[in-house]
C-alpha positions as CSV (number, residue, x, y, z in Angstrom):
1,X,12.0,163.3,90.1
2,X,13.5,160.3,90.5
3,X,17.9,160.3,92.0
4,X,18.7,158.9,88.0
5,X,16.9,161.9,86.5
6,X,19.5,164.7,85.7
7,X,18.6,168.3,85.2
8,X,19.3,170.2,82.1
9,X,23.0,170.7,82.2
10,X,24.2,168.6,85.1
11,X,25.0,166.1,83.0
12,X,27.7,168.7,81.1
13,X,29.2,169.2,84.8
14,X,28.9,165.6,85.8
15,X,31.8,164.9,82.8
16,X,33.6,168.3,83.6
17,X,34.1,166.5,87.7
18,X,34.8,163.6,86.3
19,X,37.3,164.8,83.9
20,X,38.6,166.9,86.8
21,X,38.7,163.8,88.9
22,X,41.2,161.7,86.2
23,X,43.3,164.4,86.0
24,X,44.1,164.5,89.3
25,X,44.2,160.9,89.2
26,X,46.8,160.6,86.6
27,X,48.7,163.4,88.8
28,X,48.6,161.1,91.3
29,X,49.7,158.2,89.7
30,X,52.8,160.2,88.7
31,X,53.7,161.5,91.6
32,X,53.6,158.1,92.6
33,X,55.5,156.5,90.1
34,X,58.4,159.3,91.0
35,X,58.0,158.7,94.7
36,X,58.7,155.2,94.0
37,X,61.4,155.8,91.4
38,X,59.6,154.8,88.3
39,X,60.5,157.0,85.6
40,X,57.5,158.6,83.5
41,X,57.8,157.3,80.2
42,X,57.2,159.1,76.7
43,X,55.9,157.7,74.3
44,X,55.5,153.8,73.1
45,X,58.2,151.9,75.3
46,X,58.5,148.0,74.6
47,X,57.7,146.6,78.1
48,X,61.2,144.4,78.0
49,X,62.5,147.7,77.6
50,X,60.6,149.9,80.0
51,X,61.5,147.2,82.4
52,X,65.0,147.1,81.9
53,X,64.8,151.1,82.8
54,X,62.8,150.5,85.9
55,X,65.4,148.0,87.0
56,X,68.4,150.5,86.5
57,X,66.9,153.3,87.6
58,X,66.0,151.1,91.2
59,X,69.6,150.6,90.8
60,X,70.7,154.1,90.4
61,X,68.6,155.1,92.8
62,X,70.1,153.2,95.4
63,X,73.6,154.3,94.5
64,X,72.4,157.7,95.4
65,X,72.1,157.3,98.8
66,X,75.6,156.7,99.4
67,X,77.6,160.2,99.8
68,X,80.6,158.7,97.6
69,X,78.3,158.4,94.8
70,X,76.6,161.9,95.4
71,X,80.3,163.3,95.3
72,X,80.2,162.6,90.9
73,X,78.2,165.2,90.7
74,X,81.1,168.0,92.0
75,X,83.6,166.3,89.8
76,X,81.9,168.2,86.6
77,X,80.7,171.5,85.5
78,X,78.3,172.6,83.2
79,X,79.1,174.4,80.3
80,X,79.6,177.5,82.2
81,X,81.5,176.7,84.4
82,X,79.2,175.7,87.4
83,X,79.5,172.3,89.4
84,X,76.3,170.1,88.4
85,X,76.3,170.1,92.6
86,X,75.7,173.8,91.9
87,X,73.3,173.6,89.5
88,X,71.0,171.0,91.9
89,X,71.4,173.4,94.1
90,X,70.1,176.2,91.9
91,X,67.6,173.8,91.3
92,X,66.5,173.6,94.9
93,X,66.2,169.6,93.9
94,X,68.8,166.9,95.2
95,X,70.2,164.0,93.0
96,X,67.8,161.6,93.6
97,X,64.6,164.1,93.1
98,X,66.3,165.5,89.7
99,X,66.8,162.1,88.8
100,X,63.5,161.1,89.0
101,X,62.1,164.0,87.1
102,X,63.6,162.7,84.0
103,X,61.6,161.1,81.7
104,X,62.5,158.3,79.4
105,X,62.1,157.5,76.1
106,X,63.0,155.2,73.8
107,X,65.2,156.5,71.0
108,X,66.4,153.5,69.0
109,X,64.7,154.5,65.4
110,X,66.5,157.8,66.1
111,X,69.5,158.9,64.4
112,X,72.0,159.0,67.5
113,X,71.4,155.1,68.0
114,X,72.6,154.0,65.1
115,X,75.5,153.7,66.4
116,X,76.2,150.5,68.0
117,X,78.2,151.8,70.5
118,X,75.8,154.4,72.3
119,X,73.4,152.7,74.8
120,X,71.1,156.0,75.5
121,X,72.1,159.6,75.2
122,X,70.3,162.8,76.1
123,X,71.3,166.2,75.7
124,X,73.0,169.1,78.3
125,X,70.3,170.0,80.2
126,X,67.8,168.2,78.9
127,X,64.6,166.3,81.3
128,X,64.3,163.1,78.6
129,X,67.0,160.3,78.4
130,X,66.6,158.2,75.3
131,X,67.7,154.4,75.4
132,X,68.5,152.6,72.8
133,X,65.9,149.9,72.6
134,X,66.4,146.4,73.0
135,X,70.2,147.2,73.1
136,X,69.9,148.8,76.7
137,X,67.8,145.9,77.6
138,X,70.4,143.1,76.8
139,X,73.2,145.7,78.4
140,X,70.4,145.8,81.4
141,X,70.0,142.0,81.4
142,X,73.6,141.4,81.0
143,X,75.2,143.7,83.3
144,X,72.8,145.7,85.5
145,X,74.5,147.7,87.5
146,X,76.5,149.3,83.7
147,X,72.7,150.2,83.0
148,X,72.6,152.0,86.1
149,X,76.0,153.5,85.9
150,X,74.4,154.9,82.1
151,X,71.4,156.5,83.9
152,X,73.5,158.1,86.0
153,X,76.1,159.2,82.9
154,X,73.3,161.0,81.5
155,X,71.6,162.4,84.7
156,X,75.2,164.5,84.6
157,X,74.4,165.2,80.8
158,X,70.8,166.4,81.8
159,X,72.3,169.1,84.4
160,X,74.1,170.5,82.0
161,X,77.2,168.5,81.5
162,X,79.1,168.1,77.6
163,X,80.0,165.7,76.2
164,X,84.4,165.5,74.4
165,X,85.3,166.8,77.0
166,X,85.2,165.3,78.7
167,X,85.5,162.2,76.6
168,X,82.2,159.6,77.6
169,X,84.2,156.8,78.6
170,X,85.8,158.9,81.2
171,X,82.4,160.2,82.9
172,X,80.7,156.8,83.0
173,X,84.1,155.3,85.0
174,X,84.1,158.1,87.0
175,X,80.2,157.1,87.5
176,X,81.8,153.3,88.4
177,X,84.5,154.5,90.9
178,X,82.3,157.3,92.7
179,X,79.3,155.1,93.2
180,X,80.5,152.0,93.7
181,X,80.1,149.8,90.7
């Protein structure tokens, strides 16, 4: 028997270790991508887009480290009545390990971004922030540290925060005062 020669079957376990073996991989190369604070994405993402994100979310990122900015987060409650410090907490995560757990997608042929005015939304307590396409991306070209101020608006939204109240406008400039835009 020659070392090519495979015995009846081996070649069924051969794809199951290799299958095993990408998985992990792609494990990997998320736990990566978070360590280095790439978002995971979902679904298609334009790659003028998806950079734009990666950009902001650097940005955001780097606003975290800074105690002011980490100080946002006590400023608003969930709806129940818990501080979104609490519910990190609960969470046993801190801001910038919760932030890059969210995932990213990009919404703009959904309903919400129709309207010219919203950039990306998500939804109280949920792990997927939706941008609004190309929109974000000039925003993100235009005015970086905004796009990161908006990642940051709906990292709140994603540990449980509402939305009127308090009123948008009022979370994303207390977002710009707290971390320093």
């Amino acid at each position: 028997m020659d070392a090519f020669t495979f015995r009846r079957g081996s070649s069924a376990r051969v794809a199951w270790r290799v299958a095993a073996f990408l998985a992990a991989l792609g494990a990997l190369s998320r736990d990566a991508q978070a360590s280095e604070g790439v978002p995971e994405f979902v679904g298609r993402v334009d790659p003028v887009v998806k950079a734009a994100v990666i950009r902001a979310f650097a940005i955001a990122l780097e606003r975290l480290g800074r105690e002011r900015c980490l100080q946002v987060f006590s400023e608003f409650n969930d709806g129940a009545g818990r501080s979104l410090t609490a519910n990190l907490e609960a969470l046993n995560l801190t801001a910038t390990s919760q932030l890059t757990s969210i995932r990213v997608a990009d919404g703009a042929h959904e309903k919400t971004c129709s309207d010219p005015g919203v950039l990306a939304y998500t939804h109280p307590g949920a792990s997927t922030i939706y941008v609004c396409g190309h929109r974000f991306a000039s925003l993100a070209r235009a005015n970086p540290r905004l796009a990161a101020a908006l990642i940051l608006h709906e990292q709140l939204h994603s540990l449980g925060l509402g939305e009127n109240p308090p009123e948008s406008q009022q979370i994303t400039a207390s977002v710009l005062r707290g971390c320093g835009y």
